[in-house]
SERO-4910 file (N, C-alpha, C, O; in steps of 0.05 Angstrom, whole numbers):
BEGIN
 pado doro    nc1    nc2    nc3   cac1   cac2   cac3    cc1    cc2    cc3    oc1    oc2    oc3
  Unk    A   5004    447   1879   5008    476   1884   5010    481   1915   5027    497   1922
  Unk    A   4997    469   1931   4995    473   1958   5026    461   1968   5045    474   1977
  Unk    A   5025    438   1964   5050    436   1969   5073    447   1967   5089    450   1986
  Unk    A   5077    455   1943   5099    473   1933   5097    505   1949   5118    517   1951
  Unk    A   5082    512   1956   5068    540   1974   5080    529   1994   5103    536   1997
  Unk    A   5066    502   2019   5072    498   2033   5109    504   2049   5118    517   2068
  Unk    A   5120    488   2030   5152    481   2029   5164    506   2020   5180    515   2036
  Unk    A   5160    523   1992   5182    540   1997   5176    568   2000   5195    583   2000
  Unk    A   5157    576   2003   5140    598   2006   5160    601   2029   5181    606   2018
  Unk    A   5162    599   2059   5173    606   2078   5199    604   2078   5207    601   2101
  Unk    A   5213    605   2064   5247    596   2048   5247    614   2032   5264    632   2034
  Unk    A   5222    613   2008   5233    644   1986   5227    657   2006   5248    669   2011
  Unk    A   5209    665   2024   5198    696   2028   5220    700   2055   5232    721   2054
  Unk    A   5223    693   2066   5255    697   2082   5280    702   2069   5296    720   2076
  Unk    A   5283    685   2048   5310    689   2045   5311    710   2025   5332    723   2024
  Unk    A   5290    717   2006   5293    742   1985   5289    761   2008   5306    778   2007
  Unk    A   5272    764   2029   5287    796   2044   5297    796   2055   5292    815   2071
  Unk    A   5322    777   2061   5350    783   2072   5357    787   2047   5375    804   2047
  Unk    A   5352    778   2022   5375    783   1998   5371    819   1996   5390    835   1995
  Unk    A   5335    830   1996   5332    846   1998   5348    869   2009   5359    886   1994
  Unk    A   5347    869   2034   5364    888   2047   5384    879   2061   5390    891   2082
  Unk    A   5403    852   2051   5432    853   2048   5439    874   2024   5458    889   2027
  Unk    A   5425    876   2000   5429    895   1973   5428    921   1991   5450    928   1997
  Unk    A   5408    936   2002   5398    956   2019   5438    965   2029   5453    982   2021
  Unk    A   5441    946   2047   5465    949   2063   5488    954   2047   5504    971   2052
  Unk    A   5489    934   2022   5510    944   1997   5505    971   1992   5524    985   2000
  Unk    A   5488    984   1982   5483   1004   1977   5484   1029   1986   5482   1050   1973
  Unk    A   5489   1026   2018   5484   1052   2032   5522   1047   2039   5534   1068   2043
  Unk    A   5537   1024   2040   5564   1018   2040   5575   1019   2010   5599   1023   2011
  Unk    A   5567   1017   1990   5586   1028   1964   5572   1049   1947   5582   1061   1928
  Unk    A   5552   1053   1954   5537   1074   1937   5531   1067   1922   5527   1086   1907
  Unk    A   5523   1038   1907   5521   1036   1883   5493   1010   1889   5489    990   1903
  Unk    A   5479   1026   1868   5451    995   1862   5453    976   1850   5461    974   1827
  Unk    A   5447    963   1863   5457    926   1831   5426    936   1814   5403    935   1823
  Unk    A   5434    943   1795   5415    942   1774   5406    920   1767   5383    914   1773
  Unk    A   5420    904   1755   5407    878   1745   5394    861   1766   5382    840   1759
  Unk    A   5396    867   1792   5378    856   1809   5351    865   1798   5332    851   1805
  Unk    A   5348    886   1782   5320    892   1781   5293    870   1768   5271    865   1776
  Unk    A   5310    859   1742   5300    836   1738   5284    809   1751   5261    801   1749
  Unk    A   5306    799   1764   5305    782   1784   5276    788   1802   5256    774   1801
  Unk    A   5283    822   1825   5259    820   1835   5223    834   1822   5202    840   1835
  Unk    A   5227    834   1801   5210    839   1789   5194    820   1788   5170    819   1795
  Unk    A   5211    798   1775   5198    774   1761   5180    744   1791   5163    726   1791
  Unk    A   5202    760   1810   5193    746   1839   5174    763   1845   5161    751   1862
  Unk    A   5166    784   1842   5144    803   1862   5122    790   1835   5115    767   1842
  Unk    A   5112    796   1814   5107    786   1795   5086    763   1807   5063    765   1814
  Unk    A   5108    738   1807   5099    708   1818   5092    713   1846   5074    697   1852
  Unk    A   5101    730   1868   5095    726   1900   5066    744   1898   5051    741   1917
  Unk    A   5061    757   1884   5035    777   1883   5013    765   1879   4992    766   1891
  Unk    A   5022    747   1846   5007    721   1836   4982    708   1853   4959    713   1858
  Unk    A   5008    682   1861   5000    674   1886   4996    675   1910   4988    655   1923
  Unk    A   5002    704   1924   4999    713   1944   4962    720   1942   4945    714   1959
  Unk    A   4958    737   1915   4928    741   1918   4905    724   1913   4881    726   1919
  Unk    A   4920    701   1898   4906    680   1886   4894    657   1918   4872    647   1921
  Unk    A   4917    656   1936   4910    652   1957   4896    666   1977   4882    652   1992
  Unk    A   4897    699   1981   4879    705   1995   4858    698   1989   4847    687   2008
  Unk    A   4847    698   1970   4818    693   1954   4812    665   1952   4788    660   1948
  Unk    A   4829    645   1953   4811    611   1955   4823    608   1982   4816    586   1990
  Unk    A   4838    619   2000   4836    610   2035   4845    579   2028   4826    564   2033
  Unk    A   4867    565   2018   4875    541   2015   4879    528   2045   4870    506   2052
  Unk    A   4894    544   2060   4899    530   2081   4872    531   2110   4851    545   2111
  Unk    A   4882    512   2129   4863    517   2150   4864    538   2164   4886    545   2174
  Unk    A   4842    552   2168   4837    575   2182   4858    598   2186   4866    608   2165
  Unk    A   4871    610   2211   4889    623   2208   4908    622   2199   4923    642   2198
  Unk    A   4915    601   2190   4951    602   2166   4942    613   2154   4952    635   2159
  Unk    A   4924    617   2135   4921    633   2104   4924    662   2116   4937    676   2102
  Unk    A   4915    673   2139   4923    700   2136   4965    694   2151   4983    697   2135
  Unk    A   4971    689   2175   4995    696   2176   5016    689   2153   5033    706   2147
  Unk    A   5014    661   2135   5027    651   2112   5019    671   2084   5037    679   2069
  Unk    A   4996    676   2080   4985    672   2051   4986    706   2054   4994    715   2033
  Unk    A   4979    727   2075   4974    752   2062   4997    767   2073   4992    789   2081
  Unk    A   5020    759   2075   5058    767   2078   5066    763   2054   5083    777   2043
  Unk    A   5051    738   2040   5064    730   2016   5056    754   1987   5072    761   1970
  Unk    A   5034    761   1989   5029    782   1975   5032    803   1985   5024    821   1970
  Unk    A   5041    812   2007   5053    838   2006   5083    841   1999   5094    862   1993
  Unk    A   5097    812   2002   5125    807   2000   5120    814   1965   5132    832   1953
  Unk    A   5101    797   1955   5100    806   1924   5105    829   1914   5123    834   1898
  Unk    A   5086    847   1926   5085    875   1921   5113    888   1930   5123    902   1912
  Unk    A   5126    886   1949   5147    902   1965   5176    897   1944   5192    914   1939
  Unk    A   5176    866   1932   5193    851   1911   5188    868   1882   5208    874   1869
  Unk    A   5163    875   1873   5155    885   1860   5168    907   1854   5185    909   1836
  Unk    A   5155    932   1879   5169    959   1876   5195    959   1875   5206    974   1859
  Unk    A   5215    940   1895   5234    935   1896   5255    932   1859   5275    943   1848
  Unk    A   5241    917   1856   5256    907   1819   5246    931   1803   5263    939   1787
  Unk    A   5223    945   1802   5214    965   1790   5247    994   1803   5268   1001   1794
  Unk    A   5235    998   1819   5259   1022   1833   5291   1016   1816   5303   1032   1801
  Unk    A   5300    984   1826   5319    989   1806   5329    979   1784   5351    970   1777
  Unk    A   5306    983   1772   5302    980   1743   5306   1007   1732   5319   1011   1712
  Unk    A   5292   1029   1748   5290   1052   1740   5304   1069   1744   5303   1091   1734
  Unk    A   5321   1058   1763   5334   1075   1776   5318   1094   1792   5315   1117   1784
  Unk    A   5309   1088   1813   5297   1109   1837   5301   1101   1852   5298   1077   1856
  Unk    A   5312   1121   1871   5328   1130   1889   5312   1112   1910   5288   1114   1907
  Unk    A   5322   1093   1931   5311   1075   1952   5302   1095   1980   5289   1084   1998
  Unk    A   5309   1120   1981   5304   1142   2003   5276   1146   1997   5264   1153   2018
  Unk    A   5258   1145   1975   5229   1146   1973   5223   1123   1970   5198   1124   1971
  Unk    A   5228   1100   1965   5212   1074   1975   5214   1059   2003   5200   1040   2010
  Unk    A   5235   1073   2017   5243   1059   2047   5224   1071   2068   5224   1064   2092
  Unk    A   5206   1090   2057   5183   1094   2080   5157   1071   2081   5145   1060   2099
  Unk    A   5153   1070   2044   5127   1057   2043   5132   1022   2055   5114   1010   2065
  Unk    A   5161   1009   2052   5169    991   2048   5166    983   2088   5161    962   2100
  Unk    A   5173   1013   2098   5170   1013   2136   5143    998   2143   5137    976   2153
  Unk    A   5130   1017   2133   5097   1012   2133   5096    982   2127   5082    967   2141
  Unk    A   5113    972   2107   5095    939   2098   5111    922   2127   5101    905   2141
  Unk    A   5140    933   2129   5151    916   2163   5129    915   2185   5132    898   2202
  Unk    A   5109    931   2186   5087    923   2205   5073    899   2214   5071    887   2236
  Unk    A   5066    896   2190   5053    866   2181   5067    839   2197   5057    825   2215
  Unk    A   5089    839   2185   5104    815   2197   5108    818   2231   5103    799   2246
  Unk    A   5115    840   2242   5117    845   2263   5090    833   2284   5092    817   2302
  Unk    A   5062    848   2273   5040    845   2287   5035    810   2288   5030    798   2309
  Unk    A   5037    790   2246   5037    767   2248   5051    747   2264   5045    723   2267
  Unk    A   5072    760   2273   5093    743   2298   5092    747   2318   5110    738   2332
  Unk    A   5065    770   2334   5057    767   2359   5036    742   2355   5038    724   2371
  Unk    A   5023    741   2341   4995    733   2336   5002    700   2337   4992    680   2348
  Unk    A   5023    703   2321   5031    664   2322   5044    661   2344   5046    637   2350
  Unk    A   5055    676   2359   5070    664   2386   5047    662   2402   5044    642   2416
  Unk    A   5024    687   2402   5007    679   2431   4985    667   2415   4967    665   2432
  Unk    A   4975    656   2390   4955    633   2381   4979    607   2381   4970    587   2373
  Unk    A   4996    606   2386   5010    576   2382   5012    570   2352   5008    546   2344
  Unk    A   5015    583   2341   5007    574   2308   5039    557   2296   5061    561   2306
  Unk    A   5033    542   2277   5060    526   2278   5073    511   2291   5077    518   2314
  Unk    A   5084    490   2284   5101    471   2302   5122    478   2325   5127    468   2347
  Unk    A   5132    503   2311   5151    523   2324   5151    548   2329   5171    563   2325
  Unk    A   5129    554   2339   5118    582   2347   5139    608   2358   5135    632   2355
  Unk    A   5158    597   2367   5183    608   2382   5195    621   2355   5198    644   2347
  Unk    A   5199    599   2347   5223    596   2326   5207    623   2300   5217    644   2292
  Unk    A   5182    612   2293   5164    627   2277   5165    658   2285   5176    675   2271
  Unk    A   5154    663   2307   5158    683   2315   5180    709   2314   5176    733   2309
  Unk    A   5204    695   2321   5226    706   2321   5235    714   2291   5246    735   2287
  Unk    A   5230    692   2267   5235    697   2238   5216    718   2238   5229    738   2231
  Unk    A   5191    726   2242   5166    748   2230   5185    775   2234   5195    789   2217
  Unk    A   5189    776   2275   5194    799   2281   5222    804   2266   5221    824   2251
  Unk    A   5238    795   2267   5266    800   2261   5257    814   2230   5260    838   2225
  Unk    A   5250    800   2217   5244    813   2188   5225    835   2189   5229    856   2176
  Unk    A   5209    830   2201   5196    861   2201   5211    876   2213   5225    885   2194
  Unk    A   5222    891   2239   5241    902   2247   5253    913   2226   5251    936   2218
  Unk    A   5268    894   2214   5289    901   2198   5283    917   2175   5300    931   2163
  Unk    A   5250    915   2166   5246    928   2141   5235    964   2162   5233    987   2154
  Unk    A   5230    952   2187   5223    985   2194   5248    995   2206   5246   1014   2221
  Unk    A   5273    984   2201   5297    995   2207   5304   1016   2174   5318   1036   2173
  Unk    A   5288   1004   2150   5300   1014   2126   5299   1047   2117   5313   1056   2099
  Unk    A   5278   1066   2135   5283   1096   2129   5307   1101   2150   5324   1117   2142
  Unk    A   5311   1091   2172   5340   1097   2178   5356   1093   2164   5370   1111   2158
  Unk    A   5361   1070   2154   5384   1065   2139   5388   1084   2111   5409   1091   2102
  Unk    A   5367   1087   2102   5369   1106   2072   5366   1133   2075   5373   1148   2057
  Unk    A   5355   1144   2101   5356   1177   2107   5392   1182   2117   5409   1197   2107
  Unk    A   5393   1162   2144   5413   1175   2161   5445   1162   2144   5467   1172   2148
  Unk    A   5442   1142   2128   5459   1127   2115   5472   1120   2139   5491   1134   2146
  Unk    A   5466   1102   2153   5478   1097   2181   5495   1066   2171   5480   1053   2157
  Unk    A   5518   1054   2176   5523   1026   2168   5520   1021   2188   5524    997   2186
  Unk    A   5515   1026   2221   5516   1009   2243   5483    992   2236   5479    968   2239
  Unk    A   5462   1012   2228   5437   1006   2225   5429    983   2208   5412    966   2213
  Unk    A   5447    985   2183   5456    966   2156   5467    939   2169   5458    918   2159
  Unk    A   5484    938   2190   5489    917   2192   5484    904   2215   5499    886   2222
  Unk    A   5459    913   2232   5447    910   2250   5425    895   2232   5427    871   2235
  Unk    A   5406    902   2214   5392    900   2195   5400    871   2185   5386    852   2194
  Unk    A   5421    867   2168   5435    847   2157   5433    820   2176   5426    798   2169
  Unk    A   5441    830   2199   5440    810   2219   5415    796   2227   5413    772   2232
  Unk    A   5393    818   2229   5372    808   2241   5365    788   2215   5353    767   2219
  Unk    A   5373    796   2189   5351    774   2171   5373    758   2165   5364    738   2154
  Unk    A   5403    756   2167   5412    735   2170   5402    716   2185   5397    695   2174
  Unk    A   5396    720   2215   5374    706   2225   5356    703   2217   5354    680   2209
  Unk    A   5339    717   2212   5313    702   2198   5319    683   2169   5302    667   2161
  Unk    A   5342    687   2156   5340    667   2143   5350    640   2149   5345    619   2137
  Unk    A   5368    642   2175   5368    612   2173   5354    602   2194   5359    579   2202
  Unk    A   5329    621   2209   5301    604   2223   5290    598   2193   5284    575   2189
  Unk    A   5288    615   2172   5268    601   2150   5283    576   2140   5269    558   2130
  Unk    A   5302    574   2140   5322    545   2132   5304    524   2154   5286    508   2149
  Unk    A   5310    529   2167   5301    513   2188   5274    495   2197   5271    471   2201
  Unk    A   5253    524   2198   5227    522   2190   5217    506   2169   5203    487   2173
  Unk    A   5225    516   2141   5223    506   2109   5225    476   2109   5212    463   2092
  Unk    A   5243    463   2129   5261    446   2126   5239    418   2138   5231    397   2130
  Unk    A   5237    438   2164   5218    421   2180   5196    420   2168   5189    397   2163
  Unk    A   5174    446   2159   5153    433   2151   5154    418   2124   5136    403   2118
  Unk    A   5176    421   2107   5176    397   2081   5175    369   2102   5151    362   2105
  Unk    A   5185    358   2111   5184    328   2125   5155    335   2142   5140    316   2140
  Unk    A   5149    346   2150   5121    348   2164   5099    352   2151   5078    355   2163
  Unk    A   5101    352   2125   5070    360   2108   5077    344   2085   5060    343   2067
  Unk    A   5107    328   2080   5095    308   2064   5078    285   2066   5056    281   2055
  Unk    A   5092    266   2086   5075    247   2089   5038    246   2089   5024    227   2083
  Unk    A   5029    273   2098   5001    285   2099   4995    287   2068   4971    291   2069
  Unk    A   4999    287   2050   4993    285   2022   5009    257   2008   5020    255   1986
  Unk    A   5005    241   2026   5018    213   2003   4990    194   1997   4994    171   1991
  Unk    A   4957    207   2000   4944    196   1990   4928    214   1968   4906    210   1957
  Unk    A   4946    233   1968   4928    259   1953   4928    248   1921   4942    231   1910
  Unk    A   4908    264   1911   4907    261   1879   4893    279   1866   4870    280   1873
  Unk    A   4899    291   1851   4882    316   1837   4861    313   1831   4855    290   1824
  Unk    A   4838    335   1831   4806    332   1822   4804    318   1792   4782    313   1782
  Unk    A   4833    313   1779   4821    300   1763   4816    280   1749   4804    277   1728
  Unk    A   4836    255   1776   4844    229   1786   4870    234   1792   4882    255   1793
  Unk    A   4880    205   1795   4907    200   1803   4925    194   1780   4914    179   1763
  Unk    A   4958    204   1773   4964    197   1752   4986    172   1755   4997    169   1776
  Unk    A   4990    159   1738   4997    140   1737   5021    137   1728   5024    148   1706
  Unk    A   5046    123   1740   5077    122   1741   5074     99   1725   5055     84   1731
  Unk    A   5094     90   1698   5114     68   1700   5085     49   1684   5065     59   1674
  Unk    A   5091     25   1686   5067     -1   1672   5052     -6   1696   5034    -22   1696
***
């Protein structure tokens, strides 16, 4: 489980909110909601909520990762959540793009915090993925009040960037945190390959 957290946790949770508010940017440019997206982020807020709270509460990793990694991941849950709920139901994204501002905080404040604690291999790099995505989600009552597309695709851009620092990131810590578990074995031995 950690592993699998480790590696794509920072891959899904980047690249579903660029998918996020690339949809945002469709929307305020054709007028129209992908409905059947609603599914999809349902079923991801769902699972990111899951384990986003399941990790606040056992603190898996060392010390400050579990809050910059582990409590983004459950608010990403929740934000994925309302997100697939809204258009599932059809409600209007002009009353969820305030509360959704409020959750862009988070990432913003977590990517001062890792640039001036050094947190991560690539603190630079880290950094720049938090803010850009947060930004972008407190760019989202402009975009849904003023229907601005310069804002939309200012937006688009910033988490185009951030998704391919999370490409990047994702990439690097899979080769950087495997070898650190090639003696691991579950509490309830080791299982056994082959004869």
């Amino acid at each position: 489980m950690h592993l699998l957290v480790i590696i794509l946790k920072p891959i899904c949770f980047f690249s579903l909110i660029d998918l996020i508010i690339s949809q945002f940017a469709e929307i305020v440019i054709h007028h129209a909601p992908p409905r059947a997206l609603g599914v999809f982020f349902t079923g991801v807020g769902i699972y990111a909520l899951a384990t986003g709270v399941w990790a606040t509460i056992t603190w898996p990793f060392p010390g400050p990762y579990n809050i910059v990694l582990m409590d983004p991941w459950a608010i990403f849950g929740l934000a994925s959540l309302v997100l697939g709920l809204s258009l599932l139901l059809k409600i209007d994204f002009t009353y969820t793009s305030v509360p959704f501002a409020f959750l862009g905080i988070l990432p913003v404040v977590h990517s001062l915090a890792i640039l001036n604690y050094r947190l991560t291999k690539t603190p630079e790099f880290t950094f720049l993925m938090y803010f850009l995505t947060g930004l972008s989600v407190l760019l989202s009552p402009i975009l849904f009040y003023k229907k601005n597309k310069t804002i939309a695709y200012i937006a688009v851009l910033f988490l185009a960037i951030a998704g391919l620092l999370a490409l990047y990131i994702g990439a690097n810590a899979t080769f950087g945190h495997i070898p650190g578990w090639g003696k691991w074995s579950p509490w309830y031995g080791a299982v056994k390959v082959g004869g």
